[in-house]
N, CA and C atoms as a LAMMPS dump frame, in Angstrom:
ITEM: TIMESTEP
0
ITEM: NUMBER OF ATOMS
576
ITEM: BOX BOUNDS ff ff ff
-5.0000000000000000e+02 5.0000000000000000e+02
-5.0000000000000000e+02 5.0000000000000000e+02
-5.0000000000000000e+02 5.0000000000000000e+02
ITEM: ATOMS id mol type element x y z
1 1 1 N 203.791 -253.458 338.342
2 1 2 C 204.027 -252.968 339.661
3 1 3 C 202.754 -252.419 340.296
4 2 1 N 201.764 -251.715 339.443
5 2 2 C 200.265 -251.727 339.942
6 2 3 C 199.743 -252.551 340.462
7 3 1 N 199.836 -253.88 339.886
8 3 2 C 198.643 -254.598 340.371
9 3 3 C 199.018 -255.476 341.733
10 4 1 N 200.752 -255.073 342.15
11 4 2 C 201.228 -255.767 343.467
12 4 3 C 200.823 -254.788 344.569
13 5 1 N 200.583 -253.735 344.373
14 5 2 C 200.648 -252.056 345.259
15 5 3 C 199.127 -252.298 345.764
16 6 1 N 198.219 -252.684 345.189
17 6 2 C 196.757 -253.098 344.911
18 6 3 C 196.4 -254.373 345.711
19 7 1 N 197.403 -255.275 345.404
20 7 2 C 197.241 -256.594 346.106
21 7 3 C 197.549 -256.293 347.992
22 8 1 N 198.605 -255.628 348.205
23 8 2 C 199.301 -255.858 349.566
24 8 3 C 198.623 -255.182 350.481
25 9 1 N 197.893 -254.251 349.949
26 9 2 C 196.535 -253.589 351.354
27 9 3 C 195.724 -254.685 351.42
28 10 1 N 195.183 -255.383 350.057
29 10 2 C 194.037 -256.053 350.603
30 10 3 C 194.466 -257.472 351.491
31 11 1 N 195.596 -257.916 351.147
32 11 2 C 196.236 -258.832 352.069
33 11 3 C 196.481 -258.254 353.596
34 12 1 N 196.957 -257.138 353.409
35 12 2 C 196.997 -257.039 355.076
36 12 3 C 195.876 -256.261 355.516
37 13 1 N 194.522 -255.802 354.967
38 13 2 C 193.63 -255.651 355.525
39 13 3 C 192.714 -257.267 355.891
40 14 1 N 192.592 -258.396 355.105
41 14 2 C 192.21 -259.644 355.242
42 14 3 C 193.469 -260.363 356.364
43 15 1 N 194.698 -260.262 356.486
44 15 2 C 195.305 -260.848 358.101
45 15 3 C 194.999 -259.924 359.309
46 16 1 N 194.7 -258.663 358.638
47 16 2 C 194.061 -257.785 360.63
48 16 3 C 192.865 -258.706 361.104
49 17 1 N 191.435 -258.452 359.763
50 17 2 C 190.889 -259.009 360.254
51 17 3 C 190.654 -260.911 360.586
52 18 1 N 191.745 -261.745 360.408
53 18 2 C 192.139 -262.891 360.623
54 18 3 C 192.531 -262.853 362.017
55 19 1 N 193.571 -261.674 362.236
56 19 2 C 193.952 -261.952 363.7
57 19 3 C 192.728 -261.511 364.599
58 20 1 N 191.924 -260.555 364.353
59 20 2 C 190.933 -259.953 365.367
60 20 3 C 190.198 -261.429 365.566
61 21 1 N 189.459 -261.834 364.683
62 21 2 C 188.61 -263.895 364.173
63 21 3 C 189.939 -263.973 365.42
64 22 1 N 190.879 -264.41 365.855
65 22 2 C 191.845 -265.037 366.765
66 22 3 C 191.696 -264.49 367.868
67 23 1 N 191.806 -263.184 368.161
68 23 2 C 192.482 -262.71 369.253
69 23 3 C 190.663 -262.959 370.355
70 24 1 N 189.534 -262.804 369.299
71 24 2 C 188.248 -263.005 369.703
72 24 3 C 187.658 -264.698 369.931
73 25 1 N 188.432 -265.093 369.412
74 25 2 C 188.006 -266.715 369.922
75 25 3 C 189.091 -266.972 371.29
76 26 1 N 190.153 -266.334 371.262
77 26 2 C 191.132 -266.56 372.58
78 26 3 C 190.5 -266.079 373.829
79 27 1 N 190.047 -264.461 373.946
80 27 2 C 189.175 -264.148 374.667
81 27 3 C 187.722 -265.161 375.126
82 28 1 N 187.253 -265.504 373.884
83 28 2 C 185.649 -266.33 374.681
84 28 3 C 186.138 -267.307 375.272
85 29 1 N 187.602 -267.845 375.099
86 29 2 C 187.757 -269.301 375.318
87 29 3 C 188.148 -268.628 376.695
88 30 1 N 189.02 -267.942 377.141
89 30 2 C 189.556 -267.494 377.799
90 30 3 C 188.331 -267.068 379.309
91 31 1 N 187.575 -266.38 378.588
92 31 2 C 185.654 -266.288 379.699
93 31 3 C 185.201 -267.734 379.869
94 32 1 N 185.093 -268.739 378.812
95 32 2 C 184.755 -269.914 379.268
96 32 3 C 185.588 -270.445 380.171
97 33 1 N 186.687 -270.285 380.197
98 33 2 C 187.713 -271.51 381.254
99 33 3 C 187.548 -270.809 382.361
100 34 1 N 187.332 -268.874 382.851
101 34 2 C 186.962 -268.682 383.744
102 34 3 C 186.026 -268.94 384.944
103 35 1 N 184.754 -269.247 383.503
104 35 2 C 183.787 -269.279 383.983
105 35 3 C 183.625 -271.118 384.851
106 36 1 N 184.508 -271.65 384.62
107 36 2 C 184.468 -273.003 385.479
108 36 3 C 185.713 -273.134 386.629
109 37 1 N 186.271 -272.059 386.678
110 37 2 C 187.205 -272.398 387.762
111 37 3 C 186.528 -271.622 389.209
112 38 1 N 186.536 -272.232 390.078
113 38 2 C 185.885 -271.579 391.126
114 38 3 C 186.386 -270.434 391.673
115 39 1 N 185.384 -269.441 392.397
116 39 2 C 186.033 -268.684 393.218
117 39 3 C 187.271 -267.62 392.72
118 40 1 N 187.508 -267.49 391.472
119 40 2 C 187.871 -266.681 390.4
120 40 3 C 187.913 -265.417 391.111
121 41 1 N 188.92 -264.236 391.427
122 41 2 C 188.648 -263.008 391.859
123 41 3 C 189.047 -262.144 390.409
124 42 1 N 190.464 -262.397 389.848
125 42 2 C 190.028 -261.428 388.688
126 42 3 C 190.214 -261.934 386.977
127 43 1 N 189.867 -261.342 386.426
128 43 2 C 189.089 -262.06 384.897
129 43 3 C 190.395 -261.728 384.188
130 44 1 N 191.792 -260.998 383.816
131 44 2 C 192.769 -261.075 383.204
132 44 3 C 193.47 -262.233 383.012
133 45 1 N 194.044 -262.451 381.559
134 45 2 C 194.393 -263.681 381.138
135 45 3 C 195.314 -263.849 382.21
136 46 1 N 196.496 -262.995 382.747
137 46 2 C 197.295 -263.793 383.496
138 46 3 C 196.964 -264.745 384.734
139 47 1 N 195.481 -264.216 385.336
140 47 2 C 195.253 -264.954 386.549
141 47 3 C 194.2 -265.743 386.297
142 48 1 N 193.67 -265.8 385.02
143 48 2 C 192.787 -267.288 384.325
144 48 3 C 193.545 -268.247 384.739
145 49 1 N 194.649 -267.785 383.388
146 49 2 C 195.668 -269.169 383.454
147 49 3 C 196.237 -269.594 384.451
148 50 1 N 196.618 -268.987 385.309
149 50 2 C 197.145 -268.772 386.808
150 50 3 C 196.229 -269.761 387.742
151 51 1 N 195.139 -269.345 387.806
152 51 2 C 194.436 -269.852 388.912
153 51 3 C 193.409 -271.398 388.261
154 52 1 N 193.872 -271.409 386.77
155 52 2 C 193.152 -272.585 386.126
156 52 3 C 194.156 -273.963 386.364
157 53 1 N 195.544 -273.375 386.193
158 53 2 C 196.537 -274.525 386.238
159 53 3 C 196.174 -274.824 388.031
160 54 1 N 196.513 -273.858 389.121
161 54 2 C 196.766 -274.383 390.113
162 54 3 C 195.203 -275.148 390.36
163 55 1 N 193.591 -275.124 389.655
164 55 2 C 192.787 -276.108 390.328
165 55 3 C 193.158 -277.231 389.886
166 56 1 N 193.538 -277.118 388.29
167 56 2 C 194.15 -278.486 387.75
168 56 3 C 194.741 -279.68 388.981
169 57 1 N 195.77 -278.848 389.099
170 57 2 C 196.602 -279.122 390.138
171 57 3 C 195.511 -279.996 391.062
172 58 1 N 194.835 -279.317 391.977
173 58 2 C 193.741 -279.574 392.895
174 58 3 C 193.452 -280.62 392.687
175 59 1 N 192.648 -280.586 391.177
176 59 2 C 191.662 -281.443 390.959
177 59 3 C 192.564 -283.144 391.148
178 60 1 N 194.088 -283.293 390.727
179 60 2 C 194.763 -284.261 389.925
180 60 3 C 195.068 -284.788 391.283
181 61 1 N 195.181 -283.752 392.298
182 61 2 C 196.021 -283.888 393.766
183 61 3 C 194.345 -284.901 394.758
184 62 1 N 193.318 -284.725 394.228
185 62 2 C 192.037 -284.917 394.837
186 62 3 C 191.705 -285.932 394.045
187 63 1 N 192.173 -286.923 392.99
188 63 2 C 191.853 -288.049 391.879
189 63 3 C 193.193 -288.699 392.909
190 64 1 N 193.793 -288.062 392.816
191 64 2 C 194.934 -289.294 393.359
192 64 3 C 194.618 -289.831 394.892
193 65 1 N 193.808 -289.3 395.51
194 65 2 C 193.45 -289.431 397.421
195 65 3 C 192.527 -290.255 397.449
196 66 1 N 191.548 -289.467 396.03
197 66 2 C 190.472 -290.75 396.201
198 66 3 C 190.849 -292.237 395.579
199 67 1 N 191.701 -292.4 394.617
200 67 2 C 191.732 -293.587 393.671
201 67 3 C 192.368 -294.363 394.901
202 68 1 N 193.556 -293.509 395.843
203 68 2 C 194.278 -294.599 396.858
204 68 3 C 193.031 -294.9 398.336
205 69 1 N 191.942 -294.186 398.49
206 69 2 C 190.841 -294.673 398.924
207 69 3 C 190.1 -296.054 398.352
208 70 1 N 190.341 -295.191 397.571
209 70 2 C 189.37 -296.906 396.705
210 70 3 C 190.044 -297.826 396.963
211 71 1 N 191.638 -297.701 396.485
212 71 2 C 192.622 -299.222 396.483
213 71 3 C 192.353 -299.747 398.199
214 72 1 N 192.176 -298.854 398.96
215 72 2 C 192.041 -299.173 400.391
216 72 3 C 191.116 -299.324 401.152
217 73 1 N 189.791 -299.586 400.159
218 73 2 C 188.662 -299.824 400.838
219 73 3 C 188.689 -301.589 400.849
220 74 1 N 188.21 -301.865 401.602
221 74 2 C 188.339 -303.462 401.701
222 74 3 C 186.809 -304.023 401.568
223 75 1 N 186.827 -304.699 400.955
224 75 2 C 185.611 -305.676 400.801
225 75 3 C 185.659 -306.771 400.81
226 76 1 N 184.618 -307.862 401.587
227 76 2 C 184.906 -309.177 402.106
228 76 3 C 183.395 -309.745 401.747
229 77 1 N 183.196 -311.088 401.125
230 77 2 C 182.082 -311.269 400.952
231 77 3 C 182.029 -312.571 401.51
232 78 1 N 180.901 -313.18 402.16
233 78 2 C 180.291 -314.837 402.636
234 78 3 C 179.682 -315.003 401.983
235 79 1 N 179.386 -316.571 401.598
236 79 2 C 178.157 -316.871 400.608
237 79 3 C 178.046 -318.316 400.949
238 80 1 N 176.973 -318.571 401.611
239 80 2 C 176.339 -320.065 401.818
240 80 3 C 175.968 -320.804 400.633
241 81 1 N 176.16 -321.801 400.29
242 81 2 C 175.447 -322.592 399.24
243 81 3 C 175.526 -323.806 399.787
244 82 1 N 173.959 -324.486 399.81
245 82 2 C 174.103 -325.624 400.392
246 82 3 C 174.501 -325.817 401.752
247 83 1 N 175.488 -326.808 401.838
248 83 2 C 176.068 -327.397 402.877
249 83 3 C 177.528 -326.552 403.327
250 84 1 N 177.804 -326.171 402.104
251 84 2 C 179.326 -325.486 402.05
252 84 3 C 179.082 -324.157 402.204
253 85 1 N 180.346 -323.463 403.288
254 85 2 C 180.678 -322.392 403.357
255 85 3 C 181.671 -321.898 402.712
256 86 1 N 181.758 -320.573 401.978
257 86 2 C 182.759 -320.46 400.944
258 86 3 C 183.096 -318.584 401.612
259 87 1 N 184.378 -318.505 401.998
260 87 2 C 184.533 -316.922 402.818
261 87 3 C 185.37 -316.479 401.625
262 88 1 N 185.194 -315.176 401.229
263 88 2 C 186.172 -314.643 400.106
264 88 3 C 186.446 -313.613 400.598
265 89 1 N 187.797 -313.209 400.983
266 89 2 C 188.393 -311.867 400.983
267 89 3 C 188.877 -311.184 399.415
268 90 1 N 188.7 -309.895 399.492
269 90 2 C 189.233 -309.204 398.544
270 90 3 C 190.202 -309.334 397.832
271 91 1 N 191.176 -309.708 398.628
272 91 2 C 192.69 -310.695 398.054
273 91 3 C 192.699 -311.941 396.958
274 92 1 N 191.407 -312.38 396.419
275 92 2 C 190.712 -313.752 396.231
276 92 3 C 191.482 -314.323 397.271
277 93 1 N 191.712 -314.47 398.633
278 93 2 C 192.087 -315.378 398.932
279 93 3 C 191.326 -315.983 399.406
280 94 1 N 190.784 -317.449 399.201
281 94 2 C 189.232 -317.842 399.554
282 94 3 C 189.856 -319.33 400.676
283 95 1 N 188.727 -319.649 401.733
284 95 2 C 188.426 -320.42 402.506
285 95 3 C 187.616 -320.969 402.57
286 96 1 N 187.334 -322.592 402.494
287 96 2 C 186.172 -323.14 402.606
288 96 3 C 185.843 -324.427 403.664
289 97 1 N 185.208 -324.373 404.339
290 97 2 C 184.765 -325.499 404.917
291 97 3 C 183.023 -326.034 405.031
292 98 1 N 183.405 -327.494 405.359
293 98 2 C 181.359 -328.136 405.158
294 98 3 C 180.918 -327.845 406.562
295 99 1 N 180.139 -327.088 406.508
296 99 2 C 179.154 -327.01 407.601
297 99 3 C 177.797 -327.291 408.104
298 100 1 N 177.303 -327.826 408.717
299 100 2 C 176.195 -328.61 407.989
300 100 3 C 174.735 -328.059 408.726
301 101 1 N 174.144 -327.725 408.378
302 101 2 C 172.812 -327 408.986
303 101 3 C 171.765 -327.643 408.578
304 102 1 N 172.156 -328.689 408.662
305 102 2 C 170.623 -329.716 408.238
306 102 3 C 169.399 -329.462 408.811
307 103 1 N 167.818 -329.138 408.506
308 103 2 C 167.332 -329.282 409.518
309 103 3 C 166.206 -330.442 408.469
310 104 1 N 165.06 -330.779 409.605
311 104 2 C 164.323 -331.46 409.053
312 104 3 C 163.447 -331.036 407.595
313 105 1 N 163.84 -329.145 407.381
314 105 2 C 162.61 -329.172 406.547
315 105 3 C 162.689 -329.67 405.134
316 106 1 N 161.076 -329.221 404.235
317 106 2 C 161.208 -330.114 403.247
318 106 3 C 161.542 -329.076 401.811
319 107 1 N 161.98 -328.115 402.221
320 107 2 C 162.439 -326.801 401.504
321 107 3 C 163.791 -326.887 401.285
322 108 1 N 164.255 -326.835 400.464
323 108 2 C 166.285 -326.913 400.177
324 108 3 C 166.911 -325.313 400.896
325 109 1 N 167.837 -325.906 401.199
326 109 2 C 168.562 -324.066 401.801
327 109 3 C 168.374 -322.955 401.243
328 110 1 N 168.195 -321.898 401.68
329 110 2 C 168.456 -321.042 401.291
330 110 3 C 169.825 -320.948 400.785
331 111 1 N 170.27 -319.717 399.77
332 111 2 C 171.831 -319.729 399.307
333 111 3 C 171.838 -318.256 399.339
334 112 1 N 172.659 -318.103 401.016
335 112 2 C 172.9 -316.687 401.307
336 112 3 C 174.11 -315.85 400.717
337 113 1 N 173.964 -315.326 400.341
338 113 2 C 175.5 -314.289 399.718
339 113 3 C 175.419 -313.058 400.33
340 114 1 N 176.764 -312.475 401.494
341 114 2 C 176.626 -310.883 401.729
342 114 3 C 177.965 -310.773 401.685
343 115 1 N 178.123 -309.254 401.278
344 115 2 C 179.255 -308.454 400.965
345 115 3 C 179.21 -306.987 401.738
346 116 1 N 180.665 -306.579 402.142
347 116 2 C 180.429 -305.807 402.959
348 116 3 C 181.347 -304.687 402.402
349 117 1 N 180.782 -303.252 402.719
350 117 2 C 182.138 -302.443 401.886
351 117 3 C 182.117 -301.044 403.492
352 118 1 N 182.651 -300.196 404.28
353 118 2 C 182.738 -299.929 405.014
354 118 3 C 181.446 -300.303 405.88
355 119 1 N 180.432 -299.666 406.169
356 119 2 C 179.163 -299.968 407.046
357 119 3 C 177.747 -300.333 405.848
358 120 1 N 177.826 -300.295 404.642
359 120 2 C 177.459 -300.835 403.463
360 120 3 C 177.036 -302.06 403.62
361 121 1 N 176.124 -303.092 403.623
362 121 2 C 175.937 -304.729 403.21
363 121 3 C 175.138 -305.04 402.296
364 122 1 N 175.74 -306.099 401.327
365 122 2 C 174.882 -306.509 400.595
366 122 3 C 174.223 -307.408 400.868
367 123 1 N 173.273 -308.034 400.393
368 123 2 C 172.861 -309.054 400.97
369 123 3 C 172.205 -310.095 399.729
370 124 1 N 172.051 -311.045 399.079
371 124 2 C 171.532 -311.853 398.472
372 124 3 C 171.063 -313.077 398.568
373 125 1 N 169.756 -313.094 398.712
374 125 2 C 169.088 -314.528 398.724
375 125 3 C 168.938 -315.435 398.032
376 126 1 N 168.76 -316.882 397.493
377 126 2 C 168.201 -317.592 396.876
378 126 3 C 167.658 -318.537 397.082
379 127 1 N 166.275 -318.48 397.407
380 127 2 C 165.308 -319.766 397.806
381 127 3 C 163.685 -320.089 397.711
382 128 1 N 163.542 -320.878 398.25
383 128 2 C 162.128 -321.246 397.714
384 128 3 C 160.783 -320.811 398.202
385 129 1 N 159.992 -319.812 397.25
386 129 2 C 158.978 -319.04 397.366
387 129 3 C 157.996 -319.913 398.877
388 130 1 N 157.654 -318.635 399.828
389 130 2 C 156.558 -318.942 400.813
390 130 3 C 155.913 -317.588 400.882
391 131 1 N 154.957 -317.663 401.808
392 131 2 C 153.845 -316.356 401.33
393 131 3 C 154.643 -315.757 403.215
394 132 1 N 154.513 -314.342 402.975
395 132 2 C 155.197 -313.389 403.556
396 132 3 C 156.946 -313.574 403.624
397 133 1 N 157.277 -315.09 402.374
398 133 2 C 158.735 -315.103 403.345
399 133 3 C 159.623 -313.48 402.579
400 134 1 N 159.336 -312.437 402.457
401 134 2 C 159.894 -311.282 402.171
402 134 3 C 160.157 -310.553 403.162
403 135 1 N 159.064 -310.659 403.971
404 135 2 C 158.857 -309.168 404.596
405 135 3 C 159.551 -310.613 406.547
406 136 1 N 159.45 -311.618 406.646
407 136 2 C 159.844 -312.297 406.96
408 136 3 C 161.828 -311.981 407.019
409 137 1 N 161.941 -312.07 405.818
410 137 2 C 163.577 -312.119 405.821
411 137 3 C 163.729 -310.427 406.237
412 138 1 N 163.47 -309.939 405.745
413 138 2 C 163.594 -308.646 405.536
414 138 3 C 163.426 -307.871 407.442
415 139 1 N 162.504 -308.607 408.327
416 139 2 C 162.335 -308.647 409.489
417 139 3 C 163.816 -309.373 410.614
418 140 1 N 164.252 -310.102 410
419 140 2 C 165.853 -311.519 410.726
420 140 3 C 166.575 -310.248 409.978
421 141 1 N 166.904 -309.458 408.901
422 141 2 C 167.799 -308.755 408.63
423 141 3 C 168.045 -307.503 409.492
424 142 1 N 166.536 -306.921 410.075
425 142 2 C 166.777 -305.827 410.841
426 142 3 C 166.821 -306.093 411.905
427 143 1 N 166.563 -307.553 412.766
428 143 2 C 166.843 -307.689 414.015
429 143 3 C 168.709 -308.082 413.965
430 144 1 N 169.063 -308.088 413.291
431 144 2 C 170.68 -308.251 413.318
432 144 3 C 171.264 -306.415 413.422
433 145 1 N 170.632 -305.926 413.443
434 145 2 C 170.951 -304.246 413.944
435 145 3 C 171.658 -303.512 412.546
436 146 1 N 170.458 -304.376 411.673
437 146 2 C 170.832 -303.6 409.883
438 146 3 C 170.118 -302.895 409.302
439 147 1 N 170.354 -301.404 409.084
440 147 2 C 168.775 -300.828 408.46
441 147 3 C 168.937 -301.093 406.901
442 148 1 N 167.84 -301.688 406.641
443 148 2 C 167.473 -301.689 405.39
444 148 3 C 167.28 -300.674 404.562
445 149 1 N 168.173 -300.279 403.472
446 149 2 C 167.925 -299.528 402.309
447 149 3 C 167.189 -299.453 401.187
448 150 1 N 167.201 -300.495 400.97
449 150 2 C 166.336 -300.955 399.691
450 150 3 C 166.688 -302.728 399.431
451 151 1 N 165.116 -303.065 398.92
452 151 2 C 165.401 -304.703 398.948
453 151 3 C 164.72 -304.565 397.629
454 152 1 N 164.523 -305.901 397.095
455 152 2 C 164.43 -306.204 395.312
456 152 3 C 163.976 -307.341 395.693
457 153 1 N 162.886 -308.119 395.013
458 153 2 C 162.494 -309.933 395.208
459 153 3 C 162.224 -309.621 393.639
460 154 1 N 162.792 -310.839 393.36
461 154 2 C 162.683 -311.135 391.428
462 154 3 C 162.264 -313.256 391.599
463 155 1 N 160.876 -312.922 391.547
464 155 2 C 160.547 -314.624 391.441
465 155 3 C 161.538 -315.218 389.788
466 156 1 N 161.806 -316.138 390.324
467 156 2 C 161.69 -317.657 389.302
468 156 3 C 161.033 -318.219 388.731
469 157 1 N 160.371 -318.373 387.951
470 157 2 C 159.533 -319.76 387.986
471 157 3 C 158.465 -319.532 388.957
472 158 1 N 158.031 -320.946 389.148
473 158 2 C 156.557 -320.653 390.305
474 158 3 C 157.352 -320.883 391.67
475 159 1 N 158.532 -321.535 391.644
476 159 2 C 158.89 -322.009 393.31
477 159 3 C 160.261 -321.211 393.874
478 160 1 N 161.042 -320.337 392.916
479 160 2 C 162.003 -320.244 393.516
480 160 3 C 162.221 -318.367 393.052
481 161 1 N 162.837 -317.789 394.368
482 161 2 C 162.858 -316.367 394.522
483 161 3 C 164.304 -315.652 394.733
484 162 1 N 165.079 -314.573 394.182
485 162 2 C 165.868 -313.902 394.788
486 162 3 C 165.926 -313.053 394.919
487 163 1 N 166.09 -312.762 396.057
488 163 2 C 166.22 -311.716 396.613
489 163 3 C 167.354 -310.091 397.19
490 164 1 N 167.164 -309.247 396.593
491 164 2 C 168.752 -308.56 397.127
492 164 3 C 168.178 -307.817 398.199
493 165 1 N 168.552 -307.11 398.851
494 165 2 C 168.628 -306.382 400.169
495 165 3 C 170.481 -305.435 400.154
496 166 1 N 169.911 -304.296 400.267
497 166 2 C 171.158 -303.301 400.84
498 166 3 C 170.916 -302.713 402.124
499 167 1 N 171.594 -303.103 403.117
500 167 2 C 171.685 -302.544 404.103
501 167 3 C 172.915 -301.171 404.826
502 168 1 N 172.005 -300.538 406.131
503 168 2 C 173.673 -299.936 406.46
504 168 3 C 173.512 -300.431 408.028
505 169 1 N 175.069 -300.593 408.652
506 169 2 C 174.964 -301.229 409.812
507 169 3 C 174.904 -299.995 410.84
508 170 1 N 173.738 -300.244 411.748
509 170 2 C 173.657 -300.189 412.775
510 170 3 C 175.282 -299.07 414.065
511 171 1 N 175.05 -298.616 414.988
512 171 2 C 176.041 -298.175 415.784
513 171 3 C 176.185 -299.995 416.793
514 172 1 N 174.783 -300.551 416.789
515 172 2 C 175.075 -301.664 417.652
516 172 3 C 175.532 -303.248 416.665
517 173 1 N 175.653 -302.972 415.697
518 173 2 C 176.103 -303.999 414.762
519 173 3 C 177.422 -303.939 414.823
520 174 1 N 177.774 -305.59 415.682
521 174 2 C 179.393 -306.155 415.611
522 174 3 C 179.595 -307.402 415.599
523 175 1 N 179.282 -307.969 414.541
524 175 2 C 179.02 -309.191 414.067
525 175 3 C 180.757 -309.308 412.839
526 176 1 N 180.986 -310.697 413.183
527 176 2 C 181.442 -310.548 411.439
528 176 3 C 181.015 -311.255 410.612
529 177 1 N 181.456 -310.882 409.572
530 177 2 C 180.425 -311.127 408.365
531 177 3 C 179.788 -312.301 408.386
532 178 1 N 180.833 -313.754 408.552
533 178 2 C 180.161 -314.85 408.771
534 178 3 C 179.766 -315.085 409.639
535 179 1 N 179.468 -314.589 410.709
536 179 2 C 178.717 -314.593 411.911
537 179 3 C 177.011 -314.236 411.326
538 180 1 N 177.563 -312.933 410.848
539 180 2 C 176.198 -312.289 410.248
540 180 3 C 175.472 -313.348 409.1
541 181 1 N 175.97 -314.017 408.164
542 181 2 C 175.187 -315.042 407.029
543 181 3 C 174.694 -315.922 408.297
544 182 1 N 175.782 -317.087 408.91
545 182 2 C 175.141 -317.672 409.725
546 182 3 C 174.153 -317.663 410.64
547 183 1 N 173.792 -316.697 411.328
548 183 2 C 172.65 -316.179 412.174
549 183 3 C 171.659 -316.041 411.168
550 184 1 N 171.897 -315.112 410.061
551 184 2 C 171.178 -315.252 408.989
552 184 3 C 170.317 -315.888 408.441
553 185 1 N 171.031 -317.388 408.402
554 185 2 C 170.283 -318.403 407.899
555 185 3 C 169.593 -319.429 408.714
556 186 1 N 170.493 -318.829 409.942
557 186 2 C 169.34 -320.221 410.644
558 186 3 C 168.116 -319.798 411.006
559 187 1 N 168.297 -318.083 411.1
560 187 2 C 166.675 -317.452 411.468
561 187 3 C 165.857 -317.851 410.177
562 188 1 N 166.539 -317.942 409.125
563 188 2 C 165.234 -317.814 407.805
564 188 3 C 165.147 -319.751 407.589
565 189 1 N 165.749 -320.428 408.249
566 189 2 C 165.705 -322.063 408.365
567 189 3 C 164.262 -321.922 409.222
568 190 1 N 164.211 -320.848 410.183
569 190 2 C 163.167 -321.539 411.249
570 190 3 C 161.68 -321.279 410.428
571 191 1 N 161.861 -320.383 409.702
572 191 2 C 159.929 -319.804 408.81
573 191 3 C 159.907 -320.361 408.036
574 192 1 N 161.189 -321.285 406.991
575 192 2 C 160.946 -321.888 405.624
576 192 3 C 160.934 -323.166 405.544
């Protein structure tokens, strides 16, 4: 019966200090979750938890506005190749017809690709290296009332170049899209 009388302090002096190890990791956790919820007025667990669930809330209510933004942003892309015009809406629902922009030169088409996401354009080139034709294209892009963001030229080989270009449109830009490739290309038909 001694050696149980002996045992049961030191057991419940080793679970006090077990629960304090607890009640002290609940607290830091408790300062950390404070410390990320905004605008916090007071530091007691009831209005941690309180004011942590309702940003939750916030945050889940502000994922759901934007994700149905996204589903509702529309994007439409043109892309010349060759002879053929190929229009793709977002829907894949795609349209194509031959259009023919022959001209005499001795250079193959350019192969224009742009994509558009609110006042956003992409723009992609593919064609055959001439000396200034960069700053050339890059010149037919801003007379269409597009400021240029940033452009990229990645040569080929010795003869052939592509090019990306991001633009944002203009207050006087009201083109649509295939309006915009087409004008596009016949300005960069006339230097190449």
């Amino acid at each position: 019966m001694v050696g149980s009388l002996t045992r049961a302090p030191l057991l419940a002096q080793e679970h006090v200090i077990a629960e304090r190890k607890r009640r002290e990791r609940i607290s830091q956790s408790l300062l950390s979750l404070a410390a990320l919820i905004p605008g916090l007025k007071k530091k007691d667990k009831n209005s941690v938890l309180g004011d942590a669930i309702e940003y939750l809330k916030q945050l889940q209510e502000r994922k759901a506005r934007l994700e149905e933004q996204i589903a509702n942003r529309t994007v439409e892309s043109v892309k010349f190749v060759k002879k053929t015009t190929q229009f793709y809406v977002q829907d894949d629902q795609t349209s194509s017809s031959d259009e023919n922009f022959d001209t005499q030169s001795k250079n193959p088409f350019p192969d224009i690709e742009a994509r558009v996401s609110n006042k956003d354009v992409l723009i992609r080139i593919h064609c055959e290296t001439n000396k200034g034709c960069i700053s050339n294209i890059i010149s037919e892009v801003e007379k269409l009332h597009l400021s240029v963001l940033n452009s990229n030229a990645l040569p080929f080989g010795q003869a052939t170049l592509y090019i990306t270009i991001v633009a944002q449109m203009d207050d006087e830009f009201s083109m649509t899209l295939r309006d915009l490739v087409k004008t596009l290309r016949e300005g960069l038909l006339n230097f190449m």
